[in-house]
C-alpha positions as CSV (number, residue, x, y, z in Angstrom):
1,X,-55.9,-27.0,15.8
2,X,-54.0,-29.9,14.9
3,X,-50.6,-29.9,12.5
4,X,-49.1,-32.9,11.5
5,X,-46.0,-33.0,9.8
6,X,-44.8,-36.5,8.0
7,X,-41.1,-36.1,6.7
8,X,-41.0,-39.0,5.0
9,X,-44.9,-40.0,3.4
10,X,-45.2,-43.1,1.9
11,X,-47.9,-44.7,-0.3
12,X,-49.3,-47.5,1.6
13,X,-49.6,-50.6,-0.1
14,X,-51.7,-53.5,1.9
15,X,-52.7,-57.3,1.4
16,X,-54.4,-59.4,3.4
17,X,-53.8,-62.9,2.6
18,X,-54.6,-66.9,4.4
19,X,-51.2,-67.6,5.4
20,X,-47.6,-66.1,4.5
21,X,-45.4,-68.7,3.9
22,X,-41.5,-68.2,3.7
23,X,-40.5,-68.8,0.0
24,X,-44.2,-69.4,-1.1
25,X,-46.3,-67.9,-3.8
26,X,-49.5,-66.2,-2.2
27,X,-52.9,-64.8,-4.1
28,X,-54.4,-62.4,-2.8
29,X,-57.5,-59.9,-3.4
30,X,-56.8,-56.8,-4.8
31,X,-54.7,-54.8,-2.4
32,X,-55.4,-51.1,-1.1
33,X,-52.9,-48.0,-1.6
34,X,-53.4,-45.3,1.0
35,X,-51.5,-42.3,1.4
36,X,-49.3,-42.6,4.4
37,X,-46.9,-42.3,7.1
38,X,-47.0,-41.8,10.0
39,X,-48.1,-38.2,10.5
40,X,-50.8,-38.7,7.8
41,X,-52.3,-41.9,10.1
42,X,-52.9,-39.5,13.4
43,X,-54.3,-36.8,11.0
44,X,-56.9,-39.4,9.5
45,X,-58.0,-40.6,13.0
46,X,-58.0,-37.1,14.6
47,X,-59.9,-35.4,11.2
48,X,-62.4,-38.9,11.6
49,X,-63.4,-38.3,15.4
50,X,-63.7,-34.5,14.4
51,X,-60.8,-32.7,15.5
52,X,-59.4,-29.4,13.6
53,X,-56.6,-30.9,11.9
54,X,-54.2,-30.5,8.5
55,X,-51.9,-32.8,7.3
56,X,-48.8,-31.5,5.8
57,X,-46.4,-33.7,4.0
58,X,-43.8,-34.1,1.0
59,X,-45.2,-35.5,-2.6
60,X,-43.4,-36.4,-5.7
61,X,-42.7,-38.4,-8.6
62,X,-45.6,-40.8,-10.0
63,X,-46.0,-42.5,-6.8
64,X,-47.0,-39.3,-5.1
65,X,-50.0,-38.2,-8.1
66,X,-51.6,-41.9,-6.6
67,X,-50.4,-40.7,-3.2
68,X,-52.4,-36.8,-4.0
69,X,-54.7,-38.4,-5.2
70,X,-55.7,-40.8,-2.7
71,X,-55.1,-38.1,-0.2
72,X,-57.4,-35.3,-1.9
73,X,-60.4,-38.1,-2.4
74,X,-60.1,-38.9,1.4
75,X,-61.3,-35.5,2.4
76,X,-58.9,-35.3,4.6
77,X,-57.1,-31.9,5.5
78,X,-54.0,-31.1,4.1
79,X,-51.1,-29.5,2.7
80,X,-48.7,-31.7,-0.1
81,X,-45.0,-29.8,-0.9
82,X,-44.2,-30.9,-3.9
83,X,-40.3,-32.5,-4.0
84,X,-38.0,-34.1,-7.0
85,X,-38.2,-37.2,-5.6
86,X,-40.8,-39.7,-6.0
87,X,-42.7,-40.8,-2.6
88,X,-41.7,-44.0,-1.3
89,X,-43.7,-47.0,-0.6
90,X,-44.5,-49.3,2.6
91,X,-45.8,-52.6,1.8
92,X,-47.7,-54.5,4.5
93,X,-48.4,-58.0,4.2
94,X,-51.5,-59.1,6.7
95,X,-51.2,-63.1,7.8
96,X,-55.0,-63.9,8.1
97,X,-54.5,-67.2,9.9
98,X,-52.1,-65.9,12.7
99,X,-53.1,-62.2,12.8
100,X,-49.7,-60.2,12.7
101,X,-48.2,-57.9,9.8
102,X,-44.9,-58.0,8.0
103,X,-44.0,-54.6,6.9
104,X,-41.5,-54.0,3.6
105,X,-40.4,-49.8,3.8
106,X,-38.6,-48.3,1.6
107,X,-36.3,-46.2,3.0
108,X,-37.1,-42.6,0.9
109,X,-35.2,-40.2,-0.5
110,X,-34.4,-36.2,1.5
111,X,-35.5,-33.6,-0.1
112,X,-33.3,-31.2,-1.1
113,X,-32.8,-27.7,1.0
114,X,-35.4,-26.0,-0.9
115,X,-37.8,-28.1,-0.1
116,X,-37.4,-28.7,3.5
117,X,-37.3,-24.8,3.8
118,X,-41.0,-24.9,1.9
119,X,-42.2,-27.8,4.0
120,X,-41.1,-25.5,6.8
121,X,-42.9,-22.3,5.4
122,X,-45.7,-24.6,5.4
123,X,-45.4,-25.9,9.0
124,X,-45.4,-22.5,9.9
125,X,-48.4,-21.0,7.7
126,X,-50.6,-23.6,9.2
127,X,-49.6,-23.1,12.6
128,X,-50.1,-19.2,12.2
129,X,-53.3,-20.7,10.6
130,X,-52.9,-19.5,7.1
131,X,-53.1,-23.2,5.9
132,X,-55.3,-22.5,2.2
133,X,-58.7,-23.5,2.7
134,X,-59.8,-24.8,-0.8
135,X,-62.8,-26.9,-1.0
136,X,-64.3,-27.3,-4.7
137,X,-64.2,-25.8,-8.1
138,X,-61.5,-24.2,-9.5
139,X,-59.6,-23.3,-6.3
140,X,-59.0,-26.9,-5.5
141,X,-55.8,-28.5,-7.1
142,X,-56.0,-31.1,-9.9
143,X,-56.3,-34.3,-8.5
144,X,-53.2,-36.4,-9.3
145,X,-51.4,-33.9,-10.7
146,X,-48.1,-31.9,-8.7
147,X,-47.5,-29.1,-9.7
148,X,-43.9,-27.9,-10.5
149,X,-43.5,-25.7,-7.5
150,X,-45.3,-24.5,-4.6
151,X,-47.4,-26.2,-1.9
152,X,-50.8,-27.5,-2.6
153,X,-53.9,-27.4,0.1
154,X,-56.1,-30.1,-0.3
155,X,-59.9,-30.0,1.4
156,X,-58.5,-28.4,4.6
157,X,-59.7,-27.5,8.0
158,X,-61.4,-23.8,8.8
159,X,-58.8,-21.7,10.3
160,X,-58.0,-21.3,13.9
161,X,-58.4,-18.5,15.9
162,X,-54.7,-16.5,17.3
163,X,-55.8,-17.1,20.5
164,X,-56.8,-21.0,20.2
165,X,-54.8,-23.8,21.1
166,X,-52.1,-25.6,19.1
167,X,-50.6,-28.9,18.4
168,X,-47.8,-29.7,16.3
169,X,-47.2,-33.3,15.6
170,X,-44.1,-34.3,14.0
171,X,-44.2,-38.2,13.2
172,X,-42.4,-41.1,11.5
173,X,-38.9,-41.7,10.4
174,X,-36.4,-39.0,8.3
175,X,-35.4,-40.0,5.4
176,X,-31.5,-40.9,4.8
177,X,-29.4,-37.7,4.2
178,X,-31.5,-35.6,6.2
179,X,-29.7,-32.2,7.4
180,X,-29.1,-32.4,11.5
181,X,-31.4,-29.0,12.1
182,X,-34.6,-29.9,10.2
183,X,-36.2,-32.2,12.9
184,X,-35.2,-29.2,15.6
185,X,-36.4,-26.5,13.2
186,X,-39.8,-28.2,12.7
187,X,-40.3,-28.5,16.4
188,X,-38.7,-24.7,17.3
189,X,-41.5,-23.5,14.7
190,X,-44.3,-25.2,16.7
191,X,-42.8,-23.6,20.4
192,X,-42.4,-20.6,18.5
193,X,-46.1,-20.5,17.6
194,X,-47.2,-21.6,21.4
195,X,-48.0,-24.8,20.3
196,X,-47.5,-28.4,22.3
197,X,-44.8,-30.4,20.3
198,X,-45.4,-34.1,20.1
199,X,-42.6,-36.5,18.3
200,X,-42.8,-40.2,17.6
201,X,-39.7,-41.0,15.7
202,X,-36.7,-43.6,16.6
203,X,-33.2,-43.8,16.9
204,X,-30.8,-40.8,17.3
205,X,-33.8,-38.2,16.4
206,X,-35.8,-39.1,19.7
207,X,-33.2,-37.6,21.5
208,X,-32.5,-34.8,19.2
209,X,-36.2,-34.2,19.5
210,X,-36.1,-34.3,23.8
211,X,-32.8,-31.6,23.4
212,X,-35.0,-29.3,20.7
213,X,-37.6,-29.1,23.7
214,X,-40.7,-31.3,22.4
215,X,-43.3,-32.3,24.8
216,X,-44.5,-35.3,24.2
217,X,-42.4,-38.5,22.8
218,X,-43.7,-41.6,22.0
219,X,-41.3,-44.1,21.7
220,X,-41.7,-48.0,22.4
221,X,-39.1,-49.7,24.3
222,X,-36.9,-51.3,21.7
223,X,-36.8,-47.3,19.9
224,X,-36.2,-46.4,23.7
225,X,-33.1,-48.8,24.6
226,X,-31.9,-47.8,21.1
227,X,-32.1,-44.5,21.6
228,X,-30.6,-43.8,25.3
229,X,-28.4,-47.1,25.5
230,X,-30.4,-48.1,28.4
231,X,-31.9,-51.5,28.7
232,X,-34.5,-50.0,31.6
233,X,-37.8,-48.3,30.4
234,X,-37.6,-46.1,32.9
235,X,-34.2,-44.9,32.9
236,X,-34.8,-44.6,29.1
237,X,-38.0,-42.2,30.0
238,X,-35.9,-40.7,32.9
239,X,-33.4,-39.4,30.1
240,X,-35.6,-38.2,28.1
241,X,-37.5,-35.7,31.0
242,X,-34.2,-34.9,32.1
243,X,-33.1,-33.4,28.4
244,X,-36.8,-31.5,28.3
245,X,-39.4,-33.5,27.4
246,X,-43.0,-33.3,29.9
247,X,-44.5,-36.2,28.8
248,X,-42.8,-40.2,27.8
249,X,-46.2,-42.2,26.5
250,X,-44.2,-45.4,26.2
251,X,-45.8,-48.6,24.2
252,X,-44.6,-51.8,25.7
253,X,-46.2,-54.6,23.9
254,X,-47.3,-57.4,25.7
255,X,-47.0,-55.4,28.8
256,X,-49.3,-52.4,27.8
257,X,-48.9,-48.7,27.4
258,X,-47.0,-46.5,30.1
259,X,-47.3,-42.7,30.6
260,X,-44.1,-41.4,32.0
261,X,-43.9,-37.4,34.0
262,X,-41.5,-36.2,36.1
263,X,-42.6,-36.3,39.8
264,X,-39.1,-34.2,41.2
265,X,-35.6,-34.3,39.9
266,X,-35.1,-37.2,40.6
267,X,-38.1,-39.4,40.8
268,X,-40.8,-40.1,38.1
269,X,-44.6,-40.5,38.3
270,X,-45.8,-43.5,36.3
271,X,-49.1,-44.3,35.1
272,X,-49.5,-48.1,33.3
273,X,-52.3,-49.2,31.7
274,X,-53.6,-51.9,29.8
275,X,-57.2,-53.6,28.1
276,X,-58.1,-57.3,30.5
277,X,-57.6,-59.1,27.0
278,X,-55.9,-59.4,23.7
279,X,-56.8,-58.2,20.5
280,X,-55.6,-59.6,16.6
281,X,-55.7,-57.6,13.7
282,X,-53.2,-55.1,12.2
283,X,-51.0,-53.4,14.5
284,X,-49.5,-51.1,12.1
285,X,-51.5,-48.2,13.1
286,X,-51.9,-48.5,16.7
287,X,-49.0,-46.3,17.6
288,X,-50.2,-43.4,15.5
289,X,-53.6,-43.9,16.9
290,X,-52.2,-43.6,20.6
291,X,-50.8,-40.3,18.9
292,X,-53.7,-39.3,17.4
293,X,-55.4,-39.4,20.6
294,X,-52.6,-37.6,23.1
295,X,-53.3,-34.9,20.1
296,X,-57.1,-34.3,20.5
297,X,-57.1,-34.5,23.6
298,X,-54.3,-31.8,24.2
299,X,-55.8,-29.6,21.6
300,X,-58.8,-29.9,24.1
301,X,-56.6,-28.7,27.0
302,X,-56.7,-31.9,28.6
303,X,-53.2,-32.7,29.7
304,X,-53.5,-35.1,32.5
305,X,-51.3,-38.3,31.8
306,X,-53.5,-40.9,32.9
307,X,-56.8,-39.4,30.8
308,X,-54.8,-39.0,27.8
309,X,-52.9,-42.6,28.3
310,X,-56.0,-44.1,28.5
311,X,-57.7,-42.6,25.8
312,X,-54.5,-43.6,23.5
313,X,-54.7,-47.2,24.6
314,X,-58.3,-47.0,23.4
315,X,-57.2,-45.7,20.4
316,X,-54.7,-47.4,19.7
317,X,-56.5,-50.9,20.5
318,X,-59.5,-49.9,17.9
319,X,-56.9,-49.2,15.5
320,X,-55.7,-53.0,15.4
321,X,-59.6,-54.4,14.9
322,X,-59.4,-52.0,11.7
323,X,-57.7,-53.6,8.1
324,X,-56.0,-50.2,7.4
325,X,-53.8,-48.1,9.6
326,X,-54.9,-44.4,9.9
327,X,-58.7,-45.9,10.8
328,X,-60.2,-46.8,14.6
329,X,-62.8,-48.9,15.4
330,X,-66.4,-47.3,16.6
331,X,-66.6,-49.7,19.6
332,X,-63.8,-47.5,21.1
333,X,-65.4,-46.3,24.0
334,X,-66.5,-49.6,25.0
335,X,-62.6,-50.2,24.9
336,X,-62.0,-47.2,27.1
337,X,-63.9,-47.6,29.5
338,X,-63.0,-51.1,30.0
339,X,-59.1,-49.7,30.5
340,X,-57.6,-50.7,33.8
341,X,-55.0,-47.8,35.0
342,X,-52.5,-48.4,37.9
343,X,-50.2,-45.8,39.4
344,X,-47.1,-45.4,40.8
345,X,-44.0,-43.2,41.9
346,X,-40.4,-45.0,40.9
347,X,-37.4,-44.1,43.6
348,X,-34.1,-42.6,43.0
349,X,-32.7,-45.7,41.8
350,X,-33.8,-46.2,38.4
351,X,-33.4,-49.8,38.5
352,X,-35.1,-50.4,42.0
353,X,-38.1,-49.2,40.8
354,X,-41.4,-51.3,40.0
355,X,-44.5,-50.7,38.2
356,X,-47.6,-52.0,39.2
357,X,-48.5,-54.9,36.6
358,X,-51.3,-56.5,35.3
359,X,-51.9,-60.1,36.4
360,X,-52.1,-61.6,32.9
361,X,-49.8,-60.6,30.5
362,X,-51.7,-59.3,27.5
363,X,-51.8,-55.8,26.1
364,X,-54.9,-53.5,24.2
365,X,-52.3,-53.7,20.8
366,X,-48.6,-54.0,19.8
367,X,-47.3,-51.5,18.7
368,X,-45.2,-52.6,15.1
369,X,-43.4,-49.7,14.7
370,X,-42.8,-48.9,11.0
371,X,-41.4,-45.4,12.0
372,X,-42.9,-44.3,8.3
């Protein structure tokens, strides 16, 4: 079974229009809202290519009845906490003509200590797999409406066996005011419960989340150089392993996807991979795809680096060819199998080492982190 846990939701809002032009007035089609966030992206794609998974996120204020709404019509698993504060928005603007994104998010709002201790109650309920199971009729909540207190269960996934596996996903940014223990609470509750711990978050939290012992980080570079201070990738990764982390699946942009595991004490193993051309589209959910997919696949027992990395480039290159992030394309395993992996082991000195590259410089999808 798969948890995922989104700190900070936001109701997407998209547009797609011809040409964005700085100062310009632009018409566009009628837009589409989307519950969102991070953590509610890799639940859609996992629940989509049938994985056991809930989604369990903050809701408040009239932006989160559209966001419940949304959310409960999808048929997607999940658990809403309700909060005081209204749920944010993220506003994505798609350029048509050259076939990037510009991304507006507002920042959010932290709940207060009540709520983060019932967003952890239900962490933990759906990790012990207690997660309500409600499904039609009177035992499923009003749509649109939050109720005053309390978590709500949307159309959620069966319940998981004690002795089945676990993955606890905790993804996207914290909202401003945050308390210092919640990210290491959420991810001591999913070691607690056996489960493997991914994180893809940014700035100070990626290494709060190495030091709290999650598994699996997924930063790109820029969120890794931010983080550590260091300007190479893999003395960025090489931090993280060092402070407890197994697995770095690293986004690179133009260069690709890396998978990043500690070969000795001192020396990494390093798997690289990358699609033999570009795509266009939307980028904003190809991170959470690449998520998504480490997820399933680990839920699956499958924990060798180089399947999962290139399953997550797959992913996370059919998410691009889609108009809305937290859907991947069908043609995926055509992308997989045409995934070219390389290997190698880096030396003791950090900045000596090289990883085998591509010949042409392109990359299955960049990764436009929104942390959401």
């Amino acid at each position: 079974m798969i948890v995922t846990v989104t700190p900070n939701p936001a109701l997407d809002l998209t547009w797609h229009v011809e040409r964005i032009e700085h100062g310009g007035v632009h018409r566009a089609d009628a837009g589409r809202a989307r519950a969102g966030g991070k953590g509610l992206n890799v639940a859609r794609v996992a629940h989509a290519e049938g994985a056991d998974a809930v989604a369990i996120a903050t809701v408040g204020g009239a932006t989160g009845e559209e966001f419940s709404a949304e959310l409960q019509a999808s048929g997607v698993p999940h658990v809403l906490v309700p909060v005081a504060a209204s749920t944010r928005r993220s506003i994505a603007l798609v350029d048509e003509s050259l076939g990037d994104t510009t991304i507006v998010n507002e920042r959010g709002i932290a709940p207060a200590a009540g709520e983060w201790d019932a967003l952890r109650d239900a962490v933990r309920a759906a990790l012990a797999g207690g997660a309500a199971r409600t499904t039609s009729g009177a035992d499923t909540p009003d749509v649109g409406r939050i109720p005053a207190n309390g978590p709500t269960s949307g159309v959620s996934a069966p319940g998981s066996d004690a002795g089945s596996r676990r993955v606890l996903v905790v993804s996207g940014s914290l909202p401003p005011g945050t308390p210092a223990d919640v990210l290491p609470s959420l991810i001591a509750l999913g070691r607690d419960a056996g489960a493997t711990v991914i994180v893809d978050t940014s700035g100070p939290s990626l290494l709060q989340a190495a030091d709290a012992g999650a598994s699996v980080l997924k930063p790109n570079a820029a969120e890794l150089a931010e983080a550590t201070g260091l300007d190479d990738p893999l003395d960025g990764a090489r931090e993280l392993l060092r402070r407890g982390a197994e697995l770095v699946l690293l986004s690179r942009g133009a260069e690709g996807m890396l998978a990043i595991t500690a070969a000795s004490d001192t020396d990494l193993h390093v798997v690289s991979a990358r699609l033999p051309a570009p795509l266009a589209g939307n980028p904003t959910g190809a991170g959470d795809a690449a998520v998504a997919a480490c997820a399933v696949l680990m839920d699956a027992g499958i924990r060798d680096p180089g399947r999962i990395l290139r399953r997550a480039t797959a992913w996370s290159a059919a998410a691009v060819l889609m108009p809305l992030a937290g859907d991947i394309h069908p043609t995926w395993p055509d992308l997989e199998a045409a995934v070219v992996l390389e290997t190698s082991d880096s030396a003791r000195d950090p900045r000596a080492d090289t990883v085998s590259r591509a010949e042409s410089d392109v990359s299955p999808a960049s990764d436009q982190k929104d942390t959401r």
